[in-house]
N, CA, C and O atoms as a GROMACS GRO file, in nm:
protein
  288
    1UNK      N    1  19.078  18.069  22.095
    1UNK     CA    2  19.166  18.004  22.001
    1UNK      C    3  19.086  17.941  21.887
    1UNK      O    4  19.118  17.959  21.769
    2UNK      N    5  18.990  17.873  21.923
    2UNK     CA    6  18.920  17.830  21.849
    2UNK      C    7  18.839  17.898  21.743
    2UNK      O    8  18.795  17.845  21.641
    3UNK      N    9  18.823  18.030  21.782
    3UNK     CA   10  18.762  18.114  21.645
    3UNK      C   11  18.894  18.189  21.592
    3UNK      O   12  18.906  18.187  21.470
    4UNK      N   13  18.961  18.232  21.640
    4UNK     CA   14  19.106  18.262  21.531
    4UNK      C   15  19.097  18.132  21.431
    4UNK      O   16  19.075  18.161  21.313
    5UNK      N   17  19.108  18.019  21.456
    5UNK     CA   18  19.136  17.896  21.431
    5UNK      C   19  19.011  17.867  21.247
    5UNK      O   20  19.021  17.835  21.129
    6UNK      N   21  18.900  17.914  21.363
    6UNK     CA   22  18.736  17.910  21.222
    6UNK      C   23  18.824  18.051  21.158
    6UNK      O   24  18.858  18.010  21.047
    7UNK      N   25  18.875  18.190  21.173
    7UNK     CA   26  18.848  18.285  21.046
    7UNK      C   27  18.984  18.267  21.004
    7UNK      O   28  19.008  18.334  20.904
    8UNK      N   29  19.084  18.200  21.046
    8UNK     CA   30  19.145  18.140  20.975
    8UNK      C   31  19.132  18.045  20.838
    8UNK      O   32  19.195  18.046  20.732
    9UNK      N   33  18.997  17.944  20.900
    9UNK     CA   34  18.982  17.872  20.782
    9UNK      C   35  18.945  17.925  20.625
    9UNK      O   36  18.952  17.854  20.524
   10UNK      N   37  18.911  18.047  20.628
   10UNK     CA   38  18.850  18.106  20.576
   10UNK      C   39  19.028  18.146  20.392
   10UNK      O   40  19.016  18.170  20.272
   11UNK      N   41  19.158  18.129  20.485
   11UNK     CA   42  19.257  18.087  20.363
   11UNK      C   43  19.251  17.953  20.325
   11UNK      O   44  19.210  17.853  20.384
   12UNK      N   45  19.304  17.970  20.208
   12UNK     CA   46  19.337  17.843  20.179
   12UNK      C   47  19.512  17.720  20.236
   12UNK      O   48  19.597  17.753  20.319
   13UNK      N   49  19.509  17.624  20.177
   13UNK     CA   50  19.610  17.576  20.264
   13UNK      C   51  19.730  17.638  20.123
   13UNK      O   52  19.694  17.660  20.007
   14UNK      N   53  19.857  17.654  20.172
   14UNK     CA   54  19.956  17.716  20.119
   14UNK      C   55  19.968  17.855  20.109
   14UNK      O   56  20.009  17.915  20.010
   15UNK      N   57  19.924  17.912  20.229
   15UNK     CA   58  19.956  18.062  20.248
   15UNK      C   59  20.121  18.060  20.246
   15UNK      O   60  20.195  17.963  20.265
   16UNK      N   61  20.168  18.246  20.206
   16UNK     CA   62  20.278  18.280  20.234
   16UNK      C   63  20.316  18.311  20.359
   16UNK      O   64  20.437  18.317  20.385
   17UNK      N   65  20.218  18.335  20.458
   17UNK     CA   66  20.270  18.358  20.597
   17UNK      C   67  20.160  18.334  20.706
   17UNK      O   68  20.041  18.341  20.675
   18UNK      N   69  20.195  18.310  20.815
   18UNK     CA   70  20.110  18.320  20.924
   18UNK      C   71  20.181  18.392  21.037
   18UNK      O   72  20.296  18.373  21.078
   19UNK      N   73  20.080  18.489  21.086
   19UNK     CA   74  20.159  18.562  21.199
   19UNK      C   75  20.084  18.487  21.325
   19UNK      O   76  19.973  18.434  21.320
   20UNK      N   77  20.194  18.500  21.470
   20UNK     CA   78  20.189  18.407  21.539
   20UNK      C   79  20.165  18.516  21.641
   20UNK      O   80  20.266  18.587  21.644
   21UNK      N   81  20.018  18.582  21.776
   21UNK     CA   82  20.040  18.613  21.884
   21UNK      C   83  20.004  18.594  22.024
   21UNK      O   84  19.949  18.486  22.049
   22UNK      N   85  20.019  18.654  22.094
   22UNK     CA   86  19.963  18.614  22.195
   22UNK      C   87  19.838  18.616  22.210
   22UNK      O   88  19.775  18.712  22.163
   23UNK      N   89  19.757  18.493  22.291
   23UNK     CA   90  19.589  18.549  22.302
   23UNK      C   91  19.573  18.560  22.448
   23UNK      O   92  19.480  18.495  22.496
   24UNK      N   93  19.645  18.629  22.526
   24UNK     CA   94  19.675  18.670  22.666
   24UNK      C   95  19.604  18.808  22.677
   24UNK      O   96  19.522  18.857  22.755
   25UNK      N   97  19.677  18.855  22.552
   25UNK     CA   98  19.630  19.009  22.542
   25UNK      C   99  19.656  19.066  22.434
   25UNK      O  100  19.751  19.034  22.363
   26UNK      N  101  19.561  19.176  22.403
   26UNK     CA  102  19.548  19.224  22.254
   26UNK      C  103  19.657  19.316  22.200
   26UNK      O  104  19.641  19.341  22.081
   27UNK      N  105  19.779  19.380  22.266
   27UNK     CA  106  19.816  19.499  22.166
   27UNK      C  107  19.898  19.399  22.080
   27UNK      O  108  19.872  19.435  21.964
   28UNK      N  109  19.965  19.316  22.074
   28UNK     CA  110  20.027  19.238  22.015
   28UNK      C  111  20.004  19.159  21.864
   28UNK      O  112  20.071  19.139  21.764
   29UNK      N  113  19.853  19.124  21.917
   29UNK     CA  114  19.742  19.085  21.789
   29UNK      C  115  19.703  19.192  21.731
   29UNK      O  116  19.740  19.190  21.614
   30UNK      N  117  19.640  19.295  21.761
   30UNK     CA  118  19.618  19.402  21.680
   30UNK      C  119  19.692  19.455  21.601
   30UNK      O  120  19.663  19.464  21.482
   31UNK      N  121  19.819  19.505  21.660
   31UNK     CA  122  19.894  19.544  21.612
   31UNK      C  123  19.938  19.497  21.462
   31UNK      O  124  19.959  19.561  21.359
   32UNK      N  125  19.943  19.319  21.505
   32UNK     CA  126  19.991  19.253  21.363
   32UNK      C  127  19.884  19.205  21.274
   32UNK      O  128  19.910  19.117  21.193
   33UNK      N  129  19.745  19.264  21.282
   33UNK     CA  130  19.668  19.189  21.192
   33UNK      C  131  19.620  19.243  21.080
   33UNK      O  132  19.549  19.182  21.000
   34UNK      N  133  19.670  19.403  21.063
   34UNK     CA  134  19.686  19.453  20.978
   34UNK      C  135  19.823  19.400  20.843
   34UNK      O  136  19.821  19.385  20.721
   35UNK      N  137  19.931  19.385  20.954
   35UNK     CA  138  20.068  19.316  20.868
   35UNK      C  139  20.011  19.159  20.776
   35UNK      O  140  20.049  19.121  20.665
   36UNK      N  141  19.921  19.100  20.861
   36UNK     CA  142  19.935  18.966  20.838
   36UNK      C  143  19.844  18.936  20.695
   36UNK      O  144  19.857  18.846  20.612
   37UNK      N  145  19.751  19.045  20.701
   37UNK     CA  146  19.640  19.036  20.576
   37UNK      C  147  19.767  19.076  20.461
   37UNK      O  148  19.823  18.992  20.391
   38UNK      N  149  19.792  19.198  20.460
   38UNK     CA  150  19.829  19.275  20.366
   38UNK      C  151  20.036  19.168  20.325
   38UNK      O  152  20.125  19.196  20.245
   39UNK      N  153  20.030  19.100  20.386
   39UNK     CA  154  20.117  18.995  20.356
   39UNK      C  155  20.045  18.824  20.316
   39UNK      O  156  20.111  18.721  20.305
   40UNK      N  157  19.916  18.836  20.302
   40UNK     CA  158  19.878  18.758  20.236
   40UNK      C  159  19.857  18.575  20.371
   40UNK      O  160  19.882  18.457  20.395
   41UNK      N  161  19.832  18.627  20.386
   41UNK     CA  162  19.764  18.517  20.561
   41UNK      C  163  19.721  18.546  20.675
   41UNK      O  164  19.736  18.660  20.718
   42UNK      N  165  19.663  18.453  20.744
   42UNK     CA  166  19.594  18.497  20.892
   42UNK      C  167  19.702  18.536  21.013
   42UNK      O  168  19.824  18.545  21.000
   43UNK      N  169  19.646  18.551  21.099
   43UNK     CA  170  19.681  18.564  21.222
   43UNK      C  171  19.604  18.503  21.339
   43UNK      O  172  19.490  18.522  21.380
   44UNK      N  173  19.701  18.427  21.377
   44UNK     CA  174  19.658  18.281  21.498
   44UNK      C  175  19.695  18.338  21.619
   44UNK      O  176  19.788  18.419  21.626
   45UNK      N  177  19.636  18.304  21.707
   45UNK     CA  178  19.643  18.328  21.866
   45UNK      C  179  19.719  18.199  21.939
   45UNK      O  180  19.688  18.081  21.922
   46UNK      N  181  19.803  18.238  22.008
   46UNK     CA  182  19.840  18.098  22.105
   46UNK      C  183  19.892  18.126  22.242
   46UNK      O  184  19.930  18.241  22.268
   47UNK      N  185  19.897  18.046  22.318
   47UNK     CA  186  19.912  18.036  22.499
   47UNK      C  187  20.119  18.131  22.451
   47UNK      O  188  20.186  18.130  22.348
   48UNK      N  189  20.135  18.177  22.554
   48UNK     CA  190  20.273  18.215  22.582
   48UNK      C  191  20.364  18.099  22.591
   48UNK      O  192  20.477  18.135  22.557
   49UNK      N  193  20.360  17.991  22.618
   49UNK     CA  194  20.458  17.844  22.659
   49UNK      C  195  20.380  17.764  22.574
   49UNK      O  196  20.454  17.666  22.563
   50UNK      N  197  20.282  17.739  22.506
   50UNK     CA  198  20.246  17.621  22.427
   50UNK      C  199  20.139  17.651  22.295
   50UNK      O  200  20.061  17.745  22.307
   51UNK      N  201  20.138  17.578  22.185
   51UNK     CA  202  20.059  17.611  22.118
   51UNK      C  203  19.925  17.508  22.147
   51UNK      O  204  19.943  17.390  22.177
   52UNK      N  205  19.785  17.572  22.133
   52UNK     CA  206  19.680  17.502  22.171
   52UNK      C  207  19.645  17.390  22.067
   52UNK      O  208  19.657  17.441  21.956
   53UNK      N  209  19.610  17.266  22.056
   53UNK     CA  210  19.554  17.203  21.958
   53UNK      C  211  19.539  17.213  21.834
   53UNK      O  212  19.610  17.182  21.738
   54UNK      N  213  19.381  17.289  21.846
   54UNK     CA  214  19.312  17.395  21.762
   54UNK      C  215  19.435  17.464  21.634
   54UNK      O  216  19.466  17.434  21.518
   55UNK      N  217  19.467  17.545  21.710
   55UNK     CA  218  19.609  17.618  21.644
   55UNK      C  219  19.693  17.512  21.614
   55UNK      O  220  19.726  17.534  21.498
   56UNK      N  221  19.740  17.426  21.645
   56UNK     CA  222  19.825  17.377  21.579
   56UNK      C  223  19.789  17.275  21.444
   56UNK      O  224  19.870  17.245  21.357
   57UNK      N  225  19.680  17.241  21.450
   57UNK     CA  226  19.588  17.176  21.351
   57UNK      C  227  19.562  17.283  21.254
   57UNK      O  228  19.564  17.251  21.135
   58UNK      N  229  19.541  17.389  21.282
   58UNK     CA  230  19.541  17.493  21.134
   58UNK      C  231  19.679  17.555  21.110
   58UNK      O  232  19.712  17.578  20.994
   59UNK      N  233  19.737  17.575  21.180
   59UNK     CA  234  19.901  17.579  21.137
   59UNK      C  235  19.890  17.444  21.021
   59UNK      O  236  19.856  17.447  20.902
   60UNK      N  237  19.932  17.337  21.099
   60UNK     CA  238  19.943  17.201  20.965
   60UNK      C  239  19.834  17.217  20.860
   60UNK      O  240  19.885  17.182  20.753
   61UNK      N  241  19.762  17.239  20.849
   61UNK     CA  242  19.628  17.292  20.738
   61UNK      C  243  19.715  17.371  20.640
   61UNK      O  244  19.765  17.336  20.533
   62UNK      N  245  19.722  17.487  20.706
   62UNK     CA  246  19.782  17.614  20.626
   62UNK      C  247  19.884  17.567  20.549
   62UNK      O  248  19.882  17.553  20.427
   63UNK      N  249  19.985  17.541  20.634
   63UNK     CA  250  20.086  17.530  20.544
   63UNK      C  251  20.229  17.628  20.517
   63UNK      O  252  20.320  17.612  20.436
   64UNK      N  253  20.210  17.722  20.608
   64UNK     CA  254  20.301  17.821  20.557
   64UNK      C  255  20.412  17.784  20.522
   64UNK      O  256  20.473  17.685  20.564
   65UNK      N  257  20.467  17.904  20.398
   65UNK     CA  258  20.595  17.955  20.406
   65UNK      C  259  20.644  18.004  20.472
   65UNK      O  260  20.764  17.976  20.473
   66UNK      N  261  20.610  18.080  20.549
   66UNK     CA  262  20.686  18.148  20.641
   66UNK      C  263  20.587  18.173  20.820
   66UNK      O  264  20.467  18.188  20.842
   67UNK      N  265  20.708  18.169  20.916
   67UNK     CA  266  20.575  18.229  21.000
   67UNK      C  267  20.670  18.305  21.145
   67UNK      O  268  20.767  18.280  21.216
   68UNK      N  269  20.565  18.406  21.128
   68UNK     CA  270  20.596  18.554  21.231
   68UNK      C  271  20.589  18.540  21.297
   68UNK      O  272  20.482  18.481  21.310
   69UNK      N  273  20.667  18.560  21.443
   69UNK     CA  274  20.648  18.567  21.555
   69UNK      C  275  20.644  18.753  21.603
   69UNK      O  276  20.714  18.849  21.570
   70UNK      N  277  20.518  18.738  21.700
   70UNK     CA  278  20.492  18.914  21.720
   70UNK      C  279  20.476  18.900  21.840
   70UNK      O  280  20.384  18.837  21.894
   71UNK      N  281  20.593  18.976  21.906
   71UNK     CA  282  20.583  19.051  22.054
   71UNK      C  283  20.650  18.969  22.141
   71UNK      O  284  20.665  18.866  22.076
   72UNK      N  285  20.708  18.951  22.266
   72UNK     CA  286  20.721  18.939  22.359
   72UNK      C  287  20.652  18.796  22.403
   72UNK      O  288  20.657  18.758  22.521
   0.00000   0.00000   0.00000
């Protein structure tokens, strides 16, 4: 979580989107991290029932307009 979290930092705060997946397992993240660039923001990892710290501290950073939920 914590390095999604660092190449995250790497936007600035007021992105148009952040996509949201699981970090349980990858087809979910992969899948969307192509969508999430080419829509102009990162893609964060989080627990299935809770968001971790980390993540939720760069969520509030960011800022989004909008934000994706991907998969199951």
């Amino acid at each position: 979580y914590a390095t999604a979290a660092a190449i995250s930092g790497q936007f600035p705060a007021g992105v148009p989107v952040v996509y949201l997946a699981t970090g349980r397992g990858f087809p979910d993240a992969l899948s969307a991290a192509s969508a999430a660039v080419a829509d102009g923001g990162p893609l964060l990892i989080t627990e299935p029932n809770r968001i971790p710290t980390v993540i939720a501290d760069e969520l509030v950073r960011l800022d989004p307009a909008r934000v994706v939920l991907v998969g199951g």
